[in-house]
BALOBA-1460 file (C-alpha; in Angstrom, 3 decimals):
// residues 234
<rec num="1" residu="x" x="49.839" y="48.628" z="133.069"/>
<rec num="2" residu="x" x="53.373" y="49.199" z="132.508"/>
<rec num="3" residu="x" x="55.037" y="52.719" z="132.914"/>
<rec num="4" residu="x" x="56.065" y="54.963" z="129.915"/>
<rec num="5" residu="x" x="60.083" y="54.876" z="129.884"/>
<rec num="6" residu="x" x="60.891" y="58.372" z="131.089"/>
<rec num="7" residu="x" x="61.484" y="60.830" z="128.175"/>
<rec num="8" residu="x" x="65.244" y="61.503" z="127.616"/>
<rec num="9" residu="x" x="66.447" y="65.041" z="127.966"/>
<rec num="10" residu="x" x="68.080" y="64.736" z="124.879"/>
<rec num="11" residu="x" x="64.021" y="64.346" z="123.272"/>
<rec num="12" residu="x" x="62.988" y="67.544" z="124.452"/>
<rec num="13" residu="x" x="62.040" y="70.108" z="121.444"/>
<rec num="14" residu="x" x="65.269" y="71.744" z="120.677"/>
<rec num="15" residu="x" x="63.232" y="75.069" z="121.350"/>
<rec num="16" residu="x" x="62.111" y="74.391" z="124.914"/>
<rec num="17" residu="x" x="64.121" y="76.135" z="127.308"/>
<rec num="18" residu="x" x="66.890" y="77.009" z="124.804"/>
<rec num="19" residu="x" x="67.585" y="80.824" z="124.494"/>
<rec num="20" residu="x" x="66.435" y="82.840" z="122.227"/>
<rec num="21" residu="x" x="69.630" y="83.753" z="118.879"/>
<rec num="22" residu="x" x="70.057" y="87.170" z="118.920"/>
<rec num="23" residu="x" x="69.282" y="89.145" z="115.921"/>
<rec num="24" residu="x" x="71.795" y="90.945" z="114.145"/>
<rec num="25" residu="x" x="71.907" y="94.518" z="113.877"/>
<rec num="26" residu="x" x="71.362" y="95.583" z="110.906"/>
<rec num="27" residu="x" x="73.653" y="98.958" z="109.941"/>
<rec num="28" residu="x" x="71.685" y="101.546" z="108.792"/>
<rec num="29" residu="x" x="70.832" y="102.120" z="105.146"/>
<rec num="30" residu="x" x="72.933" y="104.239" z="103.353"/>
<rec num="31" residu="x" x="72.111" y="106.882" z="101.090"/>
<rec num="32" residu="x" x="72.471" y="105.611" z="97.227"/>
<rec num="33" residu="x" x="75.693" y="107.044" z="95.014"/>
<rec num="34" residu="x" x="72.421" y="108.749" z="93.074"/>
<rec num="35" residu="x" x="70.685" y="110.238" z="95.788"/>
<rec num="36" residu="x" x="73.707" y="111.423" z="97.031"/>
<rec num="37" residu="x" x="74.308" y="113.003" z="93.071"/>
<rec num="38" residu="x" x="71.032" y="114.372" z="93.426"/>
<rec num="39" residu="x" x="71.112" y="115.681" z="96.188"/>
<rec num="40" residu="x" x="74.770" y="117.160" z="95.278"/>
<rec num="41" residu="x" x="73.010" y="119.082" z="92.381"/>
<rec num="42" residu="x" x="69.912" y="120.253" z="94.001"/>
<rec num="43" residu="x" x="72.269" y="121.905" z="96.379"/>
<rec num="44" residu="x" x="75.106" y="123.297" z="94.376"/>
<rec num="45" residu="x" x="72.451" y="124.670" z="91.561"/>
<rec num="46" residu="x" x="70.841" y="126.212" z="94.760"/>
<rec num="47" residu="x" x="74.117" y="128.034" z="95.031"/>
<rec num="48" residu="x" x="74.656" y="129.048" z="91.587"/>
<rec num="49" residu="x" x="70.853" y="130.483" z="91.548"/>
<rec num="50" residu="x" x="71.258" y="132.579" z="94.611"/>
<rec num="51" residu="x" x="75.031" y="133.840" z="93.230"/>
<rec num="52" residu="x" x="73.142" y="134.842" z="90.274"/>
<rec num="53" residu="x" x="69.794" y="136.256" z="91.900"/>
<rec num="54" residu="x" x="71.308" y="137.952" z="94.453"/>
<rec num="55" residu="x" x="74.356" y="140.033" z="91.575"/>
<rec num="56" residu="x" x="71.893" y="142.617" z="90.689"/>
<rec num="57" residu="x" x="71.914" y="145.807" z="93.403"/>
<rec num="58" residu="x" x="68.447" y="146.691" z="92.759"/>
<rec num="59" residu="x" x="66.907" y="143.409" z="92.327"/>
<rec num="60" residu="x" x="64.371" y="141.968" z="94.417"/>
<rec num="61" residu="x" x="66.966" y="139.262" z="96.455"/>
<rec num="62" residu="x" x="68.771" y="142.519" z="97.274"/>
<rec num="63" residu="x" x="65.884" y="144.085" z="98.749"/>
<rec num="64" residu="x" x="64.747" y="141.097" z="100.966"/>
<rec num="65" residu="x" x="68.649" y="140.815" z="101.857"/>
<rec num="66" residu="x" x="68.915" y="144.561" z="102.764"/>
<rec num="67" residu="x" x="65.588" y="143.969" z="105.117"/>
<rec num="68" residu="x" x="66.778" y="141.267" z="107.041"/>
<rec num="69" residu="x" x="70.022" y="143.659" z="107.445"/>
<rec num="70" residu="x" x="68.215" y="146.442" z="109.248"/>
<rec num="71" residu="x" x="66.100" y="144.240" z="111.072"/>
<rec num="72" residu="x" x="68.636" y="142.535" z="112.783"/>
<rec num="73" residu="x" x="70.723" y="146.146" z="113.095"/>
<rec num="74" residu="x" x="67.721" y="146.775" z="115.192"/>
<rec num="75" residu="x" x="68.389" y="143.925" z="117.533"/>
<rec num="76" residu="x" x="72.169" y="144.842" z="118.136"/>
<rec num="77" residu="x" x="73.536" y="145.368" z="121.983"/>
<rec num="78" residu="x" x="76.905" y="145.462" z="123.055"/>
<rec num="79" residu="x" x="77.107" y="141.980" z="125.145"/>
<rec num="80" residu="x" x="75.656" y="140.221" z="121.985"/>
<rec num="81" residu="x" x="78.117" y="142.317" z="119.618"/>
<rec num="82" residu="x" x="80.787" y="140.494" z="121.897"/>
<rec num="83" residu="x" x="79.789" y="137.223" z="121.832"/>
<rec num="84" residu="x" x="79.206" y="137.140" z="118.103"/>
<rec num="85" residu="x" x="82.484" y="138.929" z="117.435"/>
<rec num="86" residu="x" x="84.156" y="135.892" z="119.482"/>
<rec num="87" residu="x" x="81.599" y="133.136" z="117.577"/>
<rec num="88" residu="x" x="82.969" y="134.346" z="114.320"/>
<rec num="89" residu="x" x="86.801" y="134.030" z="115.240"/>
<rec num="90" residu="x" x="86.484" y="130.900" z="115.347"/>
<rec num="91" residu="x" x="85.851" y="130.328" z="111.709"/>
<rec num="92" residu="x" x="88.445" y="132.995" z="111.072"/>
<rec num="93" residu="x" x="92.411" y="132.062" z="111.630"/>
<rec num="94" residu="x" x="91.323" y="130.486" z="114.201"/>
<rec num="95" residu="x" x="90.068" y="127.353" z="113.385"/>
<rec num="96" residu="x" x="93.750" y="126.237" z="113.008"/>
<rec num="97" residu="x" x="94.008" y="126.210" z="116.923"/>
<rec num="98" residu="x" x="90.130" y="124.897" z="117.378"/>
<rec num="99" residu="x" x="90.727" y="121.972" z="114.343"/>
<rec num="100" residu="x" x="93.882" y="121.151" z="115.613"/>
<rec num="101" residu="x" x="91.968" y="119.488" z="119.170"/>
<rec num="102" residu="x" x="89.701" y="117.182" z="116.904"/>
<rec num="103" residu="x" x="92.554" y="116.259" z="114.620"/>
<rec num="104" residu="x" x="94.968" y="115.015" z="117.665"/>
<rec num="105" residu="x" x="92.067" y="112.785" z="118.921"/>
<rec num="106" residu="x" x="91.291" y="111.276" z="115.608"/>
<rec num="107" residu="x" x="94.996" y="110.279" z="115.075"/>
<rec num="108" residu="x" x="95.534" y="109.199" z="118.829"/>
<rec num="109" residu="x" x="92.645" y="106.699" z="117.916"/>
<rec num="110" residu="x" x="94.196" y="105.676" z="114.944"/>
<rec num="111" residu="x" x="91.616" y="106.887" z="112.742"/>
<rec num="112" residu="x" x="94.143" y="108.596" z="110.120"/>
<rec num="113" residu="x" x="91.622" y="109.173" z="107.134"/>
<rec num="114" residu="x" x="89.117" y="110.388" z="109.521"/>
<rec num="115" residu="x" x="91.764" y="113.615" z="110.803"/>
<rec num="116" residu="x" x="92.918" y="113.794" z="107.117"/>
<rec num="117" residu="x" x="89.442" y="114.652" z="105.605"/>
<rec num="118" residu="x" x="88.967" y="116.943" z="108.242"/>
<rec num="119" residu="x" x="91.772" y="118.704" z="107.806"/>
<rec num="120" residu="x" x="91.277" y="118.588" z="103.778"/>
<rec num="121" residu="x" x="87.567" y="119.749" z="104.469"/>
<rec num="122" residu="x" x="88.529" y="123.007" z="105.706"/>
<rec num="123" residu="x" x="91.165" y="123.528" z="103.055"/>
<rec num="124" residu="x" x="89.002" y="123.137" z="99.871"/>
<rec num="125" residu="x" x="86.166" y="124.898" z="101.556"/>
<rec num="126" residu="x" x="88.440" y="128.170" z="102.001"/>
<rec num="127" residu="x" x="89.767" y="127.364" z="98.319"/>
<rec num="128" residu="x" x="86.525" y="127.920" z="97.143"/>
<rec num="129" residu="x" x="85.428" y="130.490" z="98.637"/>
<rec num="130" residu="x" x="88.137" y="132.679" z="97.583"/>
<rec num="131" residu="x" x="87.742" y="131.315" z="94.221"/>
<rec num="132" residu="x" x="84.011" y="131.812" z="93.941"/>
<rec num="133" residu="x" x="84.391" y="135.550" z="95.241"/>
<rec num="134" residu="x" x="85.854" y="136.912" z="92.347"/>
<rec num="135" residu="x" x="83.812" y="135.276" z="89.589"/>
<rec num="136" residu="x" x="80.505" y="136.733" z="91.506"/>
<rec num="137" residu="x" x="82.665" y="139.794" z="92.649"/>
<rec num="138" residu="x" x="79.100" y="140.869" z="94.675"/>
<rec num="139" residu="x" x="80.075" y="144.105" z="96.892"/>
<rec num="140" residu="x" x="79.450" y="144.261" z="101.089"/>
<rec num="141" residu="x" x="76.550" y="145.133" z="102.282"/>
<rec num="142" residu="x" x="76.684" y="149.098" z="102.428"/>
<rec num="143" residu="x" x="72.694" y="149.923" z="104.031"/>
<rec num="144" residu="x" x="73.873" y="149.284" z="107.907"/>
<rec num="145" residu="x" x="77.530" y="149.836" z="109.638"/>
<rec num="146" residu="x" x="79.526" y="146.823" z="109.958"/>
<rec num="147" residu="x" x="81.123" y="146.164" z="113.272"/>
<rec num="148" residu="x" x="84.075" y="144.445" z="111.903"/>
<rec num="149" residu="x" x="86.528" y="144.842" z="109.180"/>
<rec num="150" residu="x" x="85.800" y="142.541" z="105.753"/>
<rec num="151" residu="x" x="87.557" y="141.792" z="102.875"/>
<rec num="152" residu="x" x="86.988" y="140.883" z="99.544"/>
<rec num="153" residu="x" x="84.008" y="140.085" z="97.902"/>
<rec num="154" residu="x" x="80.651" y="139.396" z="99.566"/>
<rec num="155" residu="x" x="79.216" y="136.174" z="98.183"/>
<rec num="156" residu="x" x="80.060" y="133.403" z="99.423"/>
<rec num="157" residu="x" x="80.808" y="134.139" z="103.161"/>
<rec num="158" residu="x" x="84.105" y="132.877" z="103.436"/>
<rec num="159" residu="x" x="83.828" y="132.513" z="106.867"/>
<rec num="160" residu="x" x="80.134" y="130.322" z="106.776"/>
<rec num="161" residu="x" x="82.247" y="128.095" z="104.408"/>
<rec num="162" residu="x" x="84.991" y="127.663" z="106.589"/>
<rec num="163" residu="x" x="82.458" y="126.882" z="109.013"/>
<rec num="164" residu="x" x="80.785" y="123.940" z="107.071"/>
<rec num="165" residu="x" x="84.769" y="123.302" z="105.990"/>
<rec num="166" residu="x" x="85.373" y="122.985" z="109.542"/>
<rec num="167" residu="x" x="82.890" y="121.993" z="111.872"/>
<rec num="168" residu="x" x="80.138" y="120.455" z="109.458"/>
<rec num="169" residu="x" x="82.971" y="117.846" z="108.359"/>
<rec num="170" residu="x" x="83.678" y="117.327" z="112.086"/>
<rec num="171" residu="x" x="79.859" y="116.764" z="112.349"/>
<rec num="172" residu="x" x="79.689" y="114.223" z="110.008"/>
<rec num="173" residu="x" x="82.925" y="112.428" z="111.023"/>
<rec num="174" residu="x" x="81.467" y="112.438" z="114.608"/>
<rec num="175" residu="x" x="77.768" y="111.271" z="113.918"/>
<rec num="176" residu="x" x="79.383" y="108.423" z="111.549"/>
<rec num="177" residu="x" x="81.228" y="107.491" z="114.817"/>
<rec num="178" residu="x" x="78.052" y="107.021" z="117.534"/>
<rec num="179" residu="x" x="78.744" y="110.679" z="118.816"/>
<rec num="180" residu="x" x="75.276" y="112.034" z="117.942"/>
<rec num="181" residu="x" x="75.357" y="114.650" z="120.652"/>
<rec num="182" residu="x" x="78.756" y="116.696" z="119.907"/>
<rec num="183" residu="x" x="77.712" y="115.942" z="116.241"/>
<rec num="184" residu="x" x="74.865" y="118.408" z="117.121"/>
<rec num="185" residu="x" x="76.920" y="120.703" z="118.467"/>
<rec num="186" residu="x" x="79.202" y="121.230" z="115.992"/>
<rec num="187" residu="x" x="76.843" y="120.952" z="113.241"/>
<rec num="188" residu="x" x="75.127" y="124.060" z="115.162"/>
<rec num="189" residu="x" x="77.942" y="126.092" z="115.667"/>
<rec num="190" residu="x" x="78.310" y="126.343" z="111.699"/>
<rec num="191" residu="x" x="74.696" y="127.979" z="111.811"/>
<rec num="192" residu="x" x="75.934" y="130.311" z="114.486"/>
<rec num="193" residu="x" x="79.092" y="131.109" z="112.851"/>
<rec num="194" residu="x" x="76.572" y="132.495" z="109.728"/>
<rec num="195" residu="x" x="74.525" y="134.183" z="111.617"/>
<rec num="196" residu="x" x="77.222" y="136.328" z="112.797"/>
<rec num="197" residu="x" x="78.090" y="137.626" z="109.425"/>
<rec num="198" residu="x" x="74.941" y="138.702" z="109.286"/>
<rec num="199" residu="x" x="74.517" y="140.428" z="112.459"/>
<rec num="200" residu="x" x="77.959" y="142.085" z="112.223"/>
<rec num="201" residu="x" x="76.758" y="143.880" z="108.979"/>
<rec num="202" residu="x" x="79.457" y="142.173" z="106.644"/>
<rec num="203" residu="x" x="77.353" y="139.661" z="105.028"/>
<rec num="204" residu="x" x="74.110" y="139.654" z="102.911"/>
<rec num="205" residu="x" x="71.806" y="136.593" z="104.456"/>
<rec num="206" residu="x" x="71.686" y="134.675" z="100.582"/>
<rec num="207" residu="x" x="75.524" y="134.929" z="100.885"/>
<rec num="208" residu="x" x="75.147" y="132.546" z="103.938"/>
<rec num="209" residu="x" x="72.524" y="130.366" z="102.129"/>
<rec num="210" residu="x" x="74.726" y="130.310" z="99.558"/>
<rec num="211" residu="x" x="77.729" y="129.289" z="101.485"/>
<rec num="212" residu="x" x="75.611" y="126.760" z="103.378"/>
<rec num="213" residu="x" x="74.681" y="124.952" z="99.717"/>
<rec num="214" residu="x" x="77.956" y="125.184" z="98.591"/>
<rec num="215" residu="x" x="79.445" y="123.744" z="101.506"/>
<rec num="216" residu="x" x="76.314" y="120.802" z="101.562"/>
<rec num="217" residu="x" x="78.067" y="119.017" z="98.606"/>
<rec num="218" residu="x" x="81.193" y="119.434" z="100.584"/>
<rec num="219" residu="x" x="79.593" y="117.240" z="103.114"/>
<rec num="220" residu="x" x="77.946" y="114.772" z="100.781"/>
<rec num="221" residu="x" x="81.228" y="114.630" z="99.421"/>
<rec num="222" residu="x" x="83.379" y="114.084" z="102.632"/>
<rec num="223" residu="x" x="80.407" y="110.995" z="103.994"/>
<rec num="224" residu="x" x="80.912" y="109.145" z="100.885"/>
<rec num="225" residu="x" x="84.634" y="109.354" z="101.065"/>
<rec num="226" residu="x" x="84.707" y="108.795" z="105.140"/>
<rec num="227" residu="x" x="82.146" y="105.426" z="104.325"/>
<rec num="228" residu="x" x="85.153" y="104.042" z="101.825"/>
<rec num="229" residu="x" x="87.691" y="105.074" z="103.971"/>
<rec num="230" residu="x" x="86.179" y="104.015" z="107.278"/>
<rec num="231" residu="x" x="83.151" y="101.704" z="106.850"/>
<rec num="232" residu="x" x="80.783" y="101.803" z="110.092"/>
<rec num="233" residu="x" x="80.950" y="98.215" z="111.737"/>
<rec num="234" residu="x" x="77.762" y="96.127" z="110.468"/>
């Protein structure tokens, strides 16, 4: 019986043996332009409604707010009156020096529009905050001492939104960059920094949420902007 020619390697099944392709990574999904506008107006009428709720002395915001105040009066010692005296410097004139470390890096790696929203960010945030004070024109907190000196009006906290200005821009820019962990950080400290006007007795706790909505659309604002500007790889 005569033998079967030997099969030629070039009649094996193009699948045996051969490596696997590698699937592409697929970027992950951005947020719509209209969730983004949604969520832009959920947050910013937040805002607005606690401006408003929170005008009237006597009303019932004002009550919860002046609760919160004594409560945390309560909790006061001098070590933590240090550390969140230092905490809020650094949404105070400060931030020049902190911002300036985050800026230099994004240049040095050539990413221009990154340091250019960031420092942008902060300026519009301070811009309006000192803007929004006088149309709410809401007075300080007078039912507990404050341990530092504050200016102006009360709502929003002008140094929460220098916060979110600040370091909740350099959260985004840093998460939309793979650095998830100092992201977290920074997006923490912004918390931090508004829970010190609260402790120090200088700030009602809705003119932090407040400040914290306001600033959200800042955010939304600055990721849609840093995605046209600096696309993530796909």
């Amino acid at each position: 019986m005569p033998r079967s020619a030997p099969e030629h390697p070039d009649h094996r099944p193009a699948d045996a043996g051969a490596p696997l392709p590698e699937t592409a990574a697929h970027p992950a999904p951005r947020p719509s332009t209209t969730t983004t506008a949604v969520l832009a107006v959920v947050l910013l009428g937040t805002a607005v409604a606690l401006a408003v709720l929170a005008t009237p002395r006597d009303g019932a915001v004002t009550r919860w707010d002046v609760g919160v105040l004594r409560a945390v009066e309560g909790i006061r010692e001098p070590w933590l009156t240090t550390a969140m005296t230092l905490a809020t410097d650094t949404a105070g004139v400060a931030v020049i020096a902190v911002l300036l470390v985050p800026v230099l890096w994004l240049v040095r790696r050539g990413d221009r529009p990154a340091a250019l929203l960031l420092a942008v960010g902060a300026a519009v945030a301070a811009a309006v905050s000192n803007a929004a004070k006088p149309l709410v024109d809401r007075a300080r907190p007078d039912s507990v001492d404050p341990l530092v000196t504050a200016h102006l009006a009360s709502f929003p906290s002008g140094h929460t939104m220098t916060a979110v200005g600040a370091y909740g821009v350099l959260a985004v820019l840093l998460a939309r960059r793979g650095h998830a962990v100092l992201a977290a950080v920074s997006a923490l400290w912004v918390l931090v920094v508004g829970l010190t006007r609260v402790y120090l007795g200088v700030h009602f706790p809705t003119d932090v949420l407040g400040s914290l909505a306001a600033g959200g659309v800042l955010l939304l604002v600055v990721a849609r902007l840093d995605q046209r500007l600096a696309p993530a790889p796909a």
